[in-house]
Residue frames relative to the residue before (quaternion, step in Angstrom):
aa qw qx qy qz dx dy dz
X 1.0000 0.0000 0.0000 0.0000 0.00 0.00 0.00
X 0.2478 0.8576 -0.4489 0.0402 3.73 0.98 0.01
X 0.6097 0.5138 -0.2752 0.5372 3.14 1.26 -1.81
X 0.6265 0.7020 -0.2488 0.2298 3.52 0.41 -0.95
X 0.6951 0.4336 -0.1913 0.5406 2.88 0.91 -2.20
X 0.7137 0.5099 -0.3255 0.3531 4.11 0.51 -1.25
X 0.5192 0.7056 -0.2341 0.4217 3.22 1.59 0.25
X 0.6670 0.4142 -0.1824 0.5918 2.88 1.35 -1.43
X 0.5635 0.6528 -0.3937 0.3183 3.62 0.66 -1.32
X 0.7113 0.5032 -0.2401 0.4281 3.46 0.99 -1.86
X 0.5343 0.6291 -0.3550 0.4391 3.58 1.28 -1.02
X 0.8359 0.4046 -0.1634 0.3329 3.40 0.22 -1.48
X 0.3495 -0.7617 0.4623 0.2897 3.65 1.37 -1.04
X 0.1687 -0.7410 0.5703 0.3118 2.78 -1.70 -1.28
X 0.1138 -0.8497 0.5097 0.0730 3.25 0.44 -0.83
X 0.6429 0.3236 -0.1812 0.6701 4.22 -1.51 -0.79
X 0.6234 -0.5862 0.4892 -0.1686 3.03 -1.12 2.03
X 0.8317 0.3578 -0.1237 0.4061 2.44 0.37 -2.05
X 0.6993 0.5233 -0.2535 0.4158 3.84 1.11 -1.20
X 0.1934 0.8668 -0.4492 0.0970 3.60 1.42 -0.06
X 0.6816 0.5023 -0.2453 0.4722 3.45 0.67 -2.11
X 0.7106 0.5430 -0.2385 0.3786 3.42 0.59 -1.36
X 0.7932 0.2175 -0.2969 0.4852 3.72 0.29 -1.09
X 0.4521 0.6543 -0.5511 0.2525 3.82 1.33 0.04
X 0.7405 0.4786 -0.3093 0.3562 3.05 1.27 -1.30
X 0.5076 0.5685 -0.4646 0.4508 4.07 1.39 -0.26
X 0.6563 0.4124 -0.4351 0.4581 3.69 0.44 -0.96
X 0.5294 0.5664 -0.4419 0.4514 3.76 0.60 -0.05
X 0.6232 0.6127 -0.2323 0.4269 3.39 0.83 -1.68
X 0.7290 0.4193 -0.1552 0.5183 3.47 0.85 -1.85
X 0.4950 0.7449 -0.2555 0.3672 3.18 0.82 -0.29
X 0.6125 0.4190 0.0023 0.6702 3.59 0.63 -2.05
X 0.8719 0.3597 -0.2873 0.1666 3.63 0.36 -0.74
X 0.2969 -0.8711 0.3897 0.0347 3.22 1.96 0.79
X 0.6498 -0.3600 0.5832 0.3286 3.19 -1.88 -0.09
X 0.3899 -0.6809 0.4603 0.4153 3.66 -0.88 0.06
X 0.5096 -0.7230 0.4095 0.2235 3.69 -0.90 0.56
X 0.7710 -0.3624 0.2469 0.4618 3.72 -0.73 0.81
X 0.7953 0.3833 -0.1715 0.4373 3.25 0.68 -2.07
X 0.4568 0.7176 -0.2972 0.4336 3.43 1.47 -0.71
X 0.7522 0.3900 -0.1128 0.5190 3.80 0.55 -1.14
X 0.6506 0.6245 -0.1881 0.3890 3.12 1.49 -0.66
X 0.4391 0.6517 -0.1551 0.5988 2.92 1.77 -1.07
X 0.7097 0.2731 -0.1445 0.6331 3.93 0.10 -1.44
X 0.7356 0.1812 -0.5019 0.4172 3.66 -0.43 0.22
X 0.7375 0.3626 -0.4417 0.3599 3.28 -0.17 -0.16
X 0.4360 0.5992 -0.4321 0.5140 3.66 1.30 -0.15
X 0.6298 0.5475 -0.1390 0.5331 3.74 0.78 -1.33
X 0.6626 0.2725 -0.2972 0.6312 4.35 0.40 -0.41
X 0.7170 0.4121 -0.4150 0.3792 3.87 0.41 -0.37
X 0.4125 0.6094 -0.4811 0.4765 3.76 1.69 -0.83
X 0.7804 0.4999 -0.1790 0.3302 3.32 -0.03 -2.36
X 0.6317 0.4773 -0.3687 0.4871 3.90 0.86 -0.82
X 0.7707 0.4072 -0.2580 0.4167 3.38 0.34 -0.67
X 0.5482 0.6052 -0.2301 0.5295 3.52 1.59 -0.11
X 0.4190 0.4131 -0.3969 0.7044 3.37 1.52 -0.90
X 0.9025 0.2674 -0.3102 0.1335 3.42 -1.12 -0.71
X 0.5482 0.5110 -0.4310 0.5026 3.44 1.48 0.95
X 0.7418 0.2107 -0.1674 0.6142 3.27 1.43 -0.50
X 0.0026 0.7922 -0.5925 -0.1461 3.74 -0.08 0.62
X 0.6303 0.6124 -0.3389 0.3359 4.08 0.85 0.27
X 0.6552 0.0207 -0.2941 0.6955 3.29 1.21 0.58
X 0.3441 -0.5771 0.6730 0.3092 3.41 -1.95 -0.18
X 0.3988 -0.6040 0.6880 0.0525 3.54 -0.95 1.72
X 0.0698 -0.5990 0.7953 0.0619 4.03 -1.60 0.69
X 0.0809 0.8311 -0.5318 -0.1413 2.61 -1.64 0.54
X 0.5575 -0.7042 0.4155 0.1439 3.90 -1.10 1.51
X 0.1522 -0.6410 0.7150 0.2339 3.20 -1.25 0.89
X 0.1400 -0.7556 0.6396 0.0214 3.39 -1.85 1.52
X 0.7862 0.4018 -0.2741 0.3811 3.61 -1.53 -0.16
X 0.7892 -0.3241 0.0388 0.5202 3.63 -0.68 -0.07
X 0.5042 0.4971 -0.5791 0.4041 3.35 0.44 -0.17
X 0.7559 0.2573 -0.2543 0.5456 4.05 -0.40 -0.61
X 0.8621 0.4294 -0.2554 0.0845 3.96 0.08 -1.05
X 0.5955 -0.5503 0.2634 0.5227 3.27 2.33 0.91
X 0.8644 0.2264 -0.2949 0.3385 3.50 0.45 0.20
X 0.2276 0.8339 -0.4627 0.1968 3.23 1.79 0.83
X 0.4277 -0.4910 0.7444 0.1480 3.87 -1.71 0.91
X 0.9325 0.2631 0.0127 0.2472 3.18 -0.59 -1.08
X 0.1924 -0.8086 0.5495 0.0852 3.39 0.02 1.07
X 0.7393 0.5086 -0.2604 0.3564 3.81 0.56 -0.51
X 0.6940 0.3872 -0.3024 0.5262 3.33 1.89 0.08
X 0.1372 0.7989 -0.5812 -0.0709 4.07 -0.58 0.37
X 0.3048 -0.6387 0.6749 0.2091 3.39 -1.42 1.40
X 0.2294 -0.7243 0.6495 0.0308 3.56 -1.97 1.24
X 0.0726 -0.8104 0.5552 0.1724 3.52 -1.08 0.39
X 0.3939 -0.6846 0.5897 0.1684 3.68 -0.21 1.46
X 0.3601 -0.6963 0.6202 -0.0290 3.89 -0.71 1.45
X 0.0430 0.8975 -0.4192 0.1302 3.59 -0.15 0.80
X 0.3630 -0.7015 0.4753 0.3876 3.70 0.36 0.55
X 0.1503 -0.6624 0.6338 0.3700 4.17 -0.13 0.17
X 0.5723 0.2398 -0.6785 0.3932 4.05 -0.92 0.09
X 0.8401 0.2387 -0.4455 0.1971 3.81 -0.08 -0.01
X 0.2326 0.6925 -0.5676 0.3798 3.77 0.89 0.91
X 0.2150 -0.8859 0.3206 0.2572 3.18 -0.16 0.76
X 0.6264 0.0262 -0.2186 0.7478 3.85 1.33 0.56
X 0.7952 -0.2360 0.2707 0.4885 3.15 -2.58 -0.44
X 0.7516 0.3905 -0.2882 0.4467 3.71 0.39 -1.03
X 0.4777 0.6855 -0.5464 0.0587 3.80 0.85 0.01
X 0.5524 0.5876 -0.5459 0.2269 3.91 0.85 0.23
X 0.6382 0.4913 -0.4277 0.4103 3.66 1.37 -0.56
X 0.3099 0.7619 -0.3957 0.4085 3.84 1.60 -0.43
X 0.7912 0.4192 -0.0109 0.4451 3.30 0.10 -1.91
X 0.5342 0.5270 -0.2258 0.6212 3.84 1.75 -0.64
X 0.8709 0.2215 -0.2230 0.3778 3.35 0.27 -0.12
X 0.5707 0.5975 -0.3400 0.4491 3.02 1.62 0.62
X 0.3910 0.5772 -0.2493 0.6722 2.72 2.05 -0.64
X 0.6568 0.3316 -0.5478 0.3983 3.87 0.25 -0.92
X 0.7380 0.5784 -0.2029 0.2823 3.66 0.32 -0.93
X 0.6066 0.5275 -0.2310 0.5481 3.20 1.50 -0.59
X 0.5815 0.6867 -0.2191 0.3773 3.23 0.27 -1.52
X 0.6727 0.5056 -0.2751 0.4650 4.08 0.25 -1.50
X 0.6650 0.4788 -0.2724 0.5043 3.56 0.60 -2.22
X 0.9196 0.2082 -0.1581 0.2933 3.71 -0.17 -1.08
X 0.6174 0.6424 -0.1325 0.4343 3.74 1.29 -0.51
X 0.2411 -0.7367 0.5721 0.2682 3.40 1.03 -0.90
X 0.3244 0.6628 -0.6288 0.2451 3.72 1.02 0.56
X 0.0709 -0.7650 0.6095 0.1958 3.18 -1.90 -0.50
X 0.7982 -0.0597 -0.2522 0.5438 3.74 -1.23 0.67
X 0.0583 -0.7067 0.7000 -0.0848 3.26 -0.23 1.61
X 0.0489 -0.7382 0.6728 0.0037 3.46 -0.58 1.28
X 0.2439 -0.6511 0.6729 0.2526 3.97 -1.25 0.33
X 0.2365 -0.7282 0.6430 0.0177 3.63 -0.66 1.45
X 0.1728 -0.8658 0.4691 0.0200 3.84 -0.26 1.17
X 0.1269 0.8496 -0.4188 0.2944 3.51 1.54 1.45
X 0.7277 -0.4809 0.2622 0.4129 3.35 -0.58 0.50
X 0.6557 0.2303 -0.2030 0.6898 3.62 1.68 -0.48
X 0.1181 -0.7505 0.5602 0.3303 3.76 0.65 0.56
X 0.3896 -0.5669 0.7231 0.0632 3.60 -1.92 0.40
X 0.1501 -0.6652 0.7252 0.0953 3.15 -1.72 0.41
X 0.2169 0.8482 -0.4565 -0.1581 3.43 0.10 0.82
X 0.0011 -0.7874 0.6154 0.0351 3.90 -1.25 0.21
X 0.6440 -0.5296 0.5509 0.0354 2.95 -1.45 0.13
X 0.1293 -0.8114 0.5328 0.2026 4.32 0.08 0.83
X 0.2599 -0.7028 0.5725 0.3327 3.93 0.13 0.64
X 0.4910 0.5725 -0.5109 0.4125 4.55 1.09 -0.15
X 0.8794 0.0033 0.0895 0.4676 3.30 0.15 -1.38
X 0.5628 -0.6815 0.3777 0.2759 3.37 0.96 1.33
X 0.3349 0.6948 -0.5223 0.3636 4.14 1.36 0.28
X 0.1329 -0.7491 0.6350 0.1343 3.81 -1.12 1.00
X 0.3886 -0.7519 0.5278 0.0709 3.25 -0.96 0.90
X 0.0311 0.8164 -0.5484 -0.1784 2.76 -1.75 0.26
X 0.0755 0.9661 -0.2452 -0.0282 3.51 0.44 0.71
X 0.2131 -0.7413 0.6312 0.0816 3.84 -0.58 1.30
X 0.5528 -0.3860 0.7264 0.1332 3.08 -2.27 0.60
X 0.8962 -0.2622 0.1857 0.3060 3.47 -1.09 1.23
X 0.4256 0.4667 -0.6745 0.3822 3.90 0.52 0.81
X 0.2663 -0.6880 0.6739 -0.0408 3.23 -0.42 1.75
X 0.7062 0.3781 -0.4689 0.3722 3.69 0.08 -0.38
X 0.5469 0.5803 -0.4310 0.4223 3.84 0.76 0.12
X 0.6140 0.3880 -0.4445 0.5243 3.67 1.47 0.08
X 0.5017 0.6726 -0.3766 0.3925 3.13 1.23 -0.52
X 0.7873 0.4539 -0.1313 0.3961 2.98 0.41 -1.20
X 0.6312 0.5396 -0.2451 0.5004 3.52 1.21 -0.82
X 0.7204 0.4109 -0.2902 0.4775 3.88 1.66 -0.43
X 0.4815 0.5391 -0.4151 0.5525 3.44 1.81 0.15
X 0.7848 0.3206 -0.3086 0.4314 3.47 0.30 -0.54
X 0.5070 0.5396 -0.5146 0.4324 3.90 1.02 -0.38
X 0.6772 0.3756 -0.4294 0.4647 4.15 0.96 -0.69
X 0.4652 0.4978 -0.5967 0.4240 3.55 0.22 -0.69
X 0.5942 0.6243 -0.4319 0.2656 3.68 0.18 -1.51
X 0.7665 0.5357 0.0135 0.3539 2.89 0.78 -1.91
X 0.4960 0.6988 -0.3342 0.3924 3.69 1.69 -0.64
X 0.8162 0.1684 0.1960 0.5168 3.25 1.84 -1.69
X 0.0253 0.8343 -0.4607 -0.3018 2.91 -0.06 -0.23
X 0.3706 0.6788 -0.4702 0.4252 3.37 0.99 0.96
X 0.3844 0.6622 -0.4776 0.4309 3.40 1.85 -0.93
X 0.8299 0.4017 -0.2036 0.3293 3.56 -0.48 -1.82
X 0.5082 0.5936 -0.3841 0.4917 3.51 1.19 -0.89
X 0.6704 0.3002 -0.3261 0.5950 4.19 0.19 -0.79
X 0.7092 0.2920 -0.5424 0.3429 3.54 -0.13 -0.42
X 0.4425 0.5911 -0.5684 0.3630 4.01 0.31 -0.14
X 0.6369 0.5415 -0.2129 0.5058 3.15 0.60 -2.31
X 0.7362 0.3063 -0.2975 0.5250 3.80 -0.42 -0.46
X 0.8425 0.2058 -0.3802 0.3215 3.71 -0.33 -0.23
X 0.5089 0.4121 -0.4439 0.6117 3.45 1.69 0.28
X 0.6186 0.3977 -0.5517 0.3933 3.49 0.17 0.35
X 0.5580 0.5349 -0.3443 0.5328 3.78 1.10 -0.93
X 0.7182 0.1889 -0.4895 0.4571 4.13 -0.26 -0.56
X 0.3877 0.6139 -0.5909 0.3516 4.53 0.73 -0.13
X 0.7332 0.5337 -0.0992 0.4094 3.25 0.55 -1.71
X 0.2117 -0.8211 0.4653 0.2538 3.57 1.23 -0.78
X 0.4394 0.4746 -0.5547 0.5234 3.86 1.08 1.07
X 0.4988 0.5697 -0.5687 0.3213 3.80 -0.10 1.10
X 0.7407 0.4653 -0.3118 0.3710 3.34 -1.05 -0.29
X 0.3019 -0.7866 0.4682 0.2662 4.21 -0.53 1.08
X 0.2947 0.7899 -0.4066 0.3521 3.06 1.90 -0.82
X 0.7859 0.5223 0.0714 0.3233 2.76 -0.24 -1.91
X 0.1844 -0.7245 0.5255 0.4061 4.04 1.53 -0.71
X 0.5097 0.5855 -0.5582 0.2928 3.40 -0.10 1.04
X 0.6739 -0.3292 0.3178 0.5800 3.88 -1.02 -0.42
X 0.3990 -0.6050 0.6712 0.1556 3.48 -1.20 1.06
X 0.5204 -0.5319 0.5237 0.4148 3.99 -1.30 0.38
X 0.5647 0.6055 -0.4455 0.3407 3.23 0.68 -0.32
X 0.7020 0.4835 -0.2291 0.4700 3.29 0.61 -1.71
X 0.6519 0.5201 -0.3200 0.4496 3.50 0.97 -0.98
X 0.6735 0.4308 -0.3401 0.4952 3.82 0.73 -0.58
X 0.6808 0.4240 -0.3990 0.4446 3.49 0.75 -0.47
X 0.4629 0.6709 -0.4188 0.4002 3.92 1.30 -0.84
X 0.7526 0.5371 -0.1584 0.3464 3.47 1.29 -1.67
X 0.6450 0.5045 -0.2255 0.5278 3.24 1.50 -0.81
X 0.5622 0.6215 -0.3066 0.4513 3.26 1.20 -0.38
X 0.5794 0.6356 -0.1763 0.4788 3.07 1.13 -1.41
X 0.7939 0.4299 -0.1547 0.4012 3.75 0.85 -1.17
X 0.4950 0.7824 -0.1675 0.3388 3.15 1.92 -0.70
X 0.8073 -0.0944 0.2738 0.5141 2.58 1.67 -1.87
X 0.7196 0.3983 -0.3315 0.4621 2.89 1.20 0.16
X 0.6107 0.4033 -0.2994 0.6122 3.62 0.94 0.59
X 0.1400 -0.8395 0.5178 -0.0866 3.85 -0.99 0.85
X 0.2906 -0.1957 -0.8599 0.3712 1.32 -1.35 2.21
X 0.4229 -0.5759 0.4653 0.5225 3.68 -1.01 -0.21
X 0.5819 -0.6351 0.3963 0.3176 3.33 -1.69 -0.01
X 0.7705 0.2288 -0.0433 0.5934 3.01 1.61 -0.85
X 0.3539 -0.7327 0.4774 0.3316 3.73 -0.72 0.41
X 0.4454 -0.6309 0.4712 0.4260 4.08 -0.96 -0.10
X 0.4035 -0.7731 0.4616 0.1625 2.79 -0.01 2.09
X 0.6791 0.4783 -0.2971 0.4709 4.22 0.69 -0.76
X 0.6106 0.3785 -0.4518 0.5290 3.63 1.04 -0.47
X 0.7449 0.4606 -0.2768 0.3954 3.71 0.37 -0.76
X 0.7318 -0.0273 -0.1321 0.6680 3.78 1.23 0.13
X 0.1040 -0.6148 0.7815 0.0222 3.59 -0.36 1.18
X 0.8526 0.2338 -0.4168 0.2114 3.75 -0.81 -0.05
X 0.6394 0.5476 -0.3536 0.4077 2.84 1.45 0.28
X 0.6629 0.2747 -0.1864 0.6711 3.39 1.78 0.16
X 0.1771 0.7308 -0.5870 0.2998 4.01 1.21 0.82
X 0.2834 -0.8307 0.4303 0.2109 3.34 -0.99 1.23
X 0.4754 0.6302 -0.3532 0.5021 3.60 1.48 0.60
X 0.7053 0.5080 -0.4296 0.2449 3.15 0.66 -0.14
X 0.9075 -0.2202 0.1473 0.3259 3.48 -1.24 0.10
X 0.2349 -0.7697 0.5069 0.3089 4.15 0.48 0.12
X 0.5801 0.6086 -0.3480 0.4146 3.64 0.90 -0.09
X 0.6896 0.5683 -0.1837 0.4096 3.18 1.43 -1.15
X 0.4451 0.6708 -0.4779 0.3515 3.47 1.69 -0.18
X 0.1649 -0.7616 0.6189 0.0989 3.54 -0.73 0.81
X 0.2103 -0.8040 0.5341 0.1552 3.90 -0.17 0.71
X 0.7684 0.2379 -0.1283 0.5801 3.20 1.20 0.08
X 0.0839 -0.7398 0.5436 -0.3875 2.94 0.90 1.71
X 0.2233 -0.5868 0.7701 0.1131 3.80 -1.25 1.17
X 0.1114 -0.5818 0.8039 0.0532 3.64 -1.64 0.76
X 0.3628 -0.5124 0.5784 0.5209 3.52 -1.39 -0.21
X 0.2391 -0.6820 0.6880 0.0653 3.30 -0.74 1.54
X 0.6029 0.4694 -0.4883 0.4216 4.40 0.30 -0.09
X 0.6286 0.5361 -0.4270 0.3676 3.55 1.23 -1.38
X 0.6778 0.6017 -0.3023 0.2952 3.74 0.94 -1.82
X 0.5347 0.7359 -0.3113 0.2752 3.42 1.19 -1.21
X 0.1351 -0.8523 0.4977 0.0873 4.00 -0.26 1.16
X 0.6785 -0.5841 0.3995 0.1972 3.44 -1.39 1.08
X 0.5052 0.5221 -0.3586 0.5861 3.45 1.76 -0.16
X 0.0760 0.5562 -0.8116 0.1618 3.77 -1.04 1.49
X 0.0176 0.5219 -0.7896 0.3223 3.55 0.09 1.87
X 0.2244 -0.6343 0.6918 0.2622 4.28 -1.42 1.40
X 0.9478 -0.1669 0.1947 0.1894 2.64 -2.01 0.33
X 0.3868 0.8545 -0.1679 0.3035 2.94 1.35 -1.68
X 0.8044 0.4846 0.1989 0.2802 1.92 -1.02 -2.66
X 0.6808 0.6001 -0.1423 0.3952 3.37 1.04 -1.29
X 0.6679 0.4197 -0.1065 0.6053 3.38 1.04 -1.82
X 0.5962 0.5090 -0.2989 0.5441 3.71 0.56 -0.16
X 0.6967 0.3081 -0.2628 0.5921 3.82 0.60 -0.45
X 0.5879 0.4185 -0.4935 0.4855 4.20 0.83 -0.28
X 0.8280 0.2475 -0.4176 0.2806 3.39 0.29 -0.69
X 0.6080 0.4221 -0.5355 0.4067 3.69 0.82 -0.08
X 0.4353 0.6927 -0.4579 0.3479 3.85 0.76 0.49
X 0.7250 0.3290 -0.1165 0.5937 3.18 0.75 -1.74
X 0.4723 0.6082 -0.5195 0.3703 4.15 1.34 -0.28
X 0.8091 0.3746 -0.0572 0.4491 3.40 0.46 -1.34
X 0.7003 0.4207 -0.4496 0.3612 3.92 0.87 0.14
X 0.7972 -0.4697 0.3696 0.0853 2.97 -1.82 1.04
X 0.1297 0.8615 -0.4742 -0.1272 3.55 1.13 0.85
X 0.5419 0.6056 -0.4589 0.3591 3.80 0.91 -0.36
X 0.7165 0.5610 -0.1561 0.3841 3.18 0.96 -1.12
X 0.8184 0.1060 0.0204 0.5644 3.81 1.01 -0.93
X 0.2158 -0.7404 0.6046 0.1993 3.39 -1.09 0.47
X 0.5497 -0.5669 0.5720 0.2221 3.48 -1.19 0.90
X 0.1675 0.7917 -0.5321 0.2491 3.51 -0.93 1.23
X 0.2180 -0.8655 0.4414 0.0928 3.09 -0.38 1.32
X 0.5153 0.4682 -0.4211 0.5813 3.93 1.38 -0.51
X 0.7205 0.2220 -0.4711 0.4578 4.05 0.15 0.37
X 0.2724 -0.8439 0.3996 0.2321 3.55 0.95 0.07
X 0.5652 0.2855 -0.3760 0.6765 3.35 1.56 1.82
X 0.5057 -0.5951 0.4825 0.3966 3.31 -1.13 0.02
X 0.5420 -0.7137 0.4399 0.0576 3.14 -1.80 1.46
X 0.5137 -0.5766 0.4513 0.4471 3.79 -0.24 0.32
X 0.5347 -0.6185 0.4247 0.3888 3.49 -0.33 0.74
X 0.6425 0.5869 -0.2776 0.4070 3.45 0.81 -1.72
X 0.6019 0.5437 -0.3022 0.5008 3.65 1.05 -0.47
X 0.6721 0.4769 -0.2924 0.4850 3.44 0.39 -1.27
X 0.8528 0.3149 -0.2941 0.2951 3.47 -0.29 -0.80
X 0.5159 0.6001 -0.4971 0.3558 3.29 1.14 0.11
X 0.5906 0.4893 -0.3803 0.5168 3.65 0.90 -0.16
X 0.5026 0.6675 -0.2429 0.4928 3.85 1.36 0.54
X 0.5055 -0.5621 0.5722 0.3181 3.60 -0.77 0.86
X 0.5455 -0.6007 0.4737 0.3423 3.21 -1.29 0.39
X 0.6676 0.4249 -0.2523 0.5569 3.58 0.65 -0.86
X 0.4963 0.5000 -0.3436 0.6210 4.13 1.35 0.53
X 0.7938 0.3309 -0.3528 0.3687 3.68 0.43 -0.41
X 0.5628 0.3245 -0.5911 0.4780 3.65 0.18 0.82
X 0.1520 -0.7724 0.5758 -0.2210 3.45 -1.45 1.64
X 0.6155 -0.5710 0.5193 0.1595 3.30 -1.37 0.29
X 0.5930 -0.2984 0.3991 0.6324 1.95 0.22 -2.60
X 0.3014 -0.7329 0.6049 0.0778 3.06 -0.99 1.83
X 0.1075 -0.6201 0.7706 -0.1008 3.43 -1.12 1.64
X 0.1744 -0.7287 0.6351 0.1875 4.05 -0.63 1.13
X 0.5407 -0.4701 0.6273 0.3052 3.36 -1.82 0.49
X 0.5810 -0.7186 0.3645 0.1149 3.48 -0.97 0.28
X 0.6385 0.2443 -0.0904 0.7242 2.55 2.42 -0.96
X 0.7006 0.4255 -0.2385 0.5208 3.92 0.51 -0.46
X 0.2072 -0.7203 0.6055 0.2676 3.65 0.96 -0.99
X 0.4196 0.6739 -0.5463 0.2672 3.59 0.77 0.67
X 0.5540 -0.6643 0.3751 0.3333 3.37 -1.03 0.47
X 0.2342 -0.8159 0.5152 0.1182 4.05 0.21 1.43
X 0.3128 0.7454 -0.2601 0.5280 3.88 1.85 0.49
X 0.6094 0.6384 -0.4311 0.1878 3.32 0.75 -1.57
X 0.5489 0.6209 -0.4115 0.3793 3.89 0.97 -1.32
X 0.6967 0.5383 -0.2949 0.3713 3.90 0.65 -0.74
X 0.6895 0.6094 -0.3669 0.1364 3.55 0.40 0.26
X 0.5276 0.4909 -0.5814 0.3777 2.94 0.85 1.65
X 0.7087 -0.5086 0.3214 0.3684 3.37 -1.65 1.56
X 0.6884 0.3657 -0.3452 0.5227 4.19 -0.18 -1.03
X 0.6076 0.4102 -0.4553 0.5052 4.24 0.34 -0.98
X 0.7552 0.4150 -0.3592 0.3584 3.99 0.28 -0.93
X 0.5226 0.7023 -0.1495 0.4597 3.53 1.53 -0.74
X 0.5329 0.4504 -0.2642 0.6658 3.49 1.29 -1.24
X 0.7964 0.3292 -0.4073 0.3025 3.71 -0.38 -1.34
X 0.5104 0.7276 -0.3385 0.3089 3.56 1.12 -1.22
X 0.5205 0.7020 -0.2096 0.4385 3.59 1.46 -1.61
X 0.6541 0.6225 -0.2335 0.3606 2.94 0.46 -2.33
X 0.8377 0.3679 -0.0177 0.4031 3.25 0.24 -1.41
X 0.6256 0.4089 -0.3477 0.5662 3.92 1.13 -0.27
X 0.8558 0.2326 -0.2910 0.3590 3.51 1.16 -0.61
X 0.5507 0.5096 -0.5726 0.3303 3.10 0.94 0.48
X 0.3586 0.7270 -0.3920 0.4350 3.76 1.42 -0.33
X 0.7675 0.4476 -0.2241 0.4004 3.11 0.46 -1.39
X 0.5981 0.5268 -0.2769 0.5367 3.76 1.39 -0.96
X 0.7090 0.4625 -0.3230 0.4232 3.48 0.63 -0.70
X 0.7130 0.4051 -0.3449 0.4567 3.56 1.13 -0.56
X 0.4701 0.5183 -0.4613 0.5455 3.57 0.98 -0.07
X 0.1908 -0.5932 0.7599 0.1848 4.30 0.32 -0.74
X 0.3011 0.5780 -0.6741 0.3477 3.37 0.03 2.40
X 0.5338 -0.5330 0.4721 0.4561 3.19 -0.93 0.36
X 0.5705 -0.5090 0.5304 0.3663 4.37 -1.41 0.85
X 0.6054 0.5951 -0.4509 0.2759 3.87 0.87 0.24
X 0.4835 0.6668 -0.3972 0.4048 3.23 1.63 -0.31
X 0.3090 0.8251 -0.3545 0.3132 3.38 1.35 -0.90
C-alpha cells in the first residue's frame, strides 16, 4: 500500500502543534497498517477452506460459511497478524440454546489433529470465541458461531472507512490516544475499539460542521437493512463515494482536537452515542431496547444493528472516572496549546 498510504496521510494532514508527537506516532500506526497483502489474504483463505473442510466432514447435512470480521476486513485494521472469524451455521442445526459453545468445542478438539492450529482456548464471553493460533502462517484467530451482526457491522464501518479517508486516520489517532491514557481495551472494562470507532463516527456525524460523514443507514437502509441475508454483504460495494464526500477539509489535526473536546463536554448519563440516528439518543430511549439487568450504564454506545449497548465493559465507577479524566484533561491541555506531555 505505499503509494497509497502517502496518499492518504497527505489527504488527511495534521495540524494542532500541540498533538504533533501524538498523531506523528498514529500516521506511523496508519501507516504499518496498510491494506492487507496478496500473501496476507492468502494466508486467511486458505486457513478458512481448511476450518470449513474439516467442518464439512463432521457435519455433512448442511454447508456452514465462513466471514472474515473486525479490523481485518472493516478498513481500520492495526494488526495484520490477528483475524476475527464468524463460522455461519444454519440455526435449526445447532443442536440446543447453548449449541454455539457445543459446536466450539468440537472445533476446539478437532481443529489441532487436522489444521495445524495451536493453543486453541474456548473463551466463554458473552460471544464465546475459540481462540488459536495457525502454526502455517503464524495468523491468531478468533472464531464465533453465528454473531452475524459482527459482519454486519464490519461492512458498515469498512464504508464509513471508505466515505474518507480521514474517517480511519482518527480512528488510529483515538485508539492510540485511548491505550496512552489507559481507557482502551474491553478486556480490561474499558472502551472496546469498537465503541471507540463508533464514538468517532459519531463524532463526524455531528459534532463537527459541515459533517464529515453522512448516516450511511439513513441514506441507504436497503443497502445496510439488518435482516437481510449475510451472504448479501458485498465488501466491495461501489456507493456514490463523490456524492458522500463533505465540504468540511477540517486536517486531521484540527479533527482530534474537536473529538476530545466533544466527548470532554457530553452528557454521558444523559445521551447515548448512536450512529443509525446519526446524533445522540435520549438515553431513556436507548435502553429500552436493553435487557433489564443491561440498563444501568456508564456509557451507552448503541450497536447499530441490535441496539445493544457496545459500552457494557464500562461499568465500574473509578474505570468510568479514569476515562471521563482522559477526556477533560486532555481538552484542557489542548486548550491551553501544551505539549500531550503534561498529560
Amino acid at each position: 500500500m505505499c503509494g497509497r498510504g502517502n496518499k492518504v496521510l497527505k489527504e488527511v494532514g495534521v495540524g494542532s502543534p500541540p498533538l504533533f508527537p501524538l498523531l506523528s506516532e498514529a500516521k506511523k500506526l496508519m501507516a504499518a497498517r496498510s491494506i492487507p497483502t496478496v500473501n496476507y489474504l492468502g494466508d486467511v483463505t486458505f486457513l478458512m477452506e481448511r476450518i470449513l473442510q474439516r467442518n464439512r466432514q463432521e457435519s455433512e447435512t448442511y454447508e456452514a460459511k465462513l466471514f472474515i470480521v473486525g479490523s481485518s476486513a472493516n478498513g481500520f485494521g492495526w494488526d495484520r497478524s490477528d483475524v476475527d472469524l464468524c463460522l455461519v451455521i444454519p440455526p435449526q442445526e445447532l443442536p440446543s440454546k447453548t449449541g454455539t459453545k457445543t459446536v466450539l468445542r468440537k472445533l476446539r478438539n478437532l481443529l489441532p489433529q487436522k489444521c495445524s492450529l495451536t493453543r486453541c482456548e474456548l473463551i466463554p464471553a458473552i460471544v464465546p470465541i475459540l481462540k488459536f493460533r495457525d502454526q502455517w502462517s503464524g495468523i491468531e484467530c478468533d472464531l464465533n458461531v453465528n454473531n452475524v451482526v459482527g459482519t454486519y457491522n464490519t461492512h458498515l464501518l469498512a464504508m464509513y472507512a471508505r466515505v474518507d479517508p480521514r474517517v480511519p486516520a482518527l480512528g488510529t489517532f483515538v485508539k492510540h490516544w485511548a491505550q496512552r491514557m489507559g481507557i482502551h481495551g474491553g478486556s480490561k472494562r474499558r472502551l472496546s475499539t469498537y465503541a471507540l470507532l463508533l464514538m468517532v463516527i459519531q463524532y463526524l456525524q455531528c459534532g463537527c460542521s459541515p459533517p464529515v460523514v453522512p448516516n450511511l443507514q439513513a441514506r441507504f437502509p436497503k443497502t445496510f437493512e439488518h435482516n437481510r441475508a449475510v451472504e448479501k454483504v458485498d465488501m466491495d460495494l461501489e456507493l456514490p463515494w463523490n456524492e458522500l464526500r463533505s465540504a468540511n477539509r477540517s486536517r486531521l489535526g484540527k479533527l482530534s482536537v474537536g473529538f476530545i473536546a466533544y466527548y470532554a463536554n457530553f452528557e454521558f448519563a444523559q445521551w447515548a452515542i448512536s450512529i443509525l440516528n446519526g446524533r445522540p439518543l435520549a438515553a431513556n430511549v436507548a435502553i429500552q431496547h436493553l435487557l433489564f439487568i443491561e440498563q444501568a450504564f456508564k456509557i451507552l454506545v448503541e450497536e447499530p444493528y441490535n441496539k445493544g449497548n457496545v459500552a457494557h465493559t464500562v461499568c465500574d465507577e473509578a474505570v468510568f472516572g479514569k476515562i471521563r479524566r482522559a477526556f477533560t484533561r486532555t481538552d484542557e491541555v489542548l486548550r491551553a496549546q501544551k505539549s500531550l506531555k503534561f498529560l
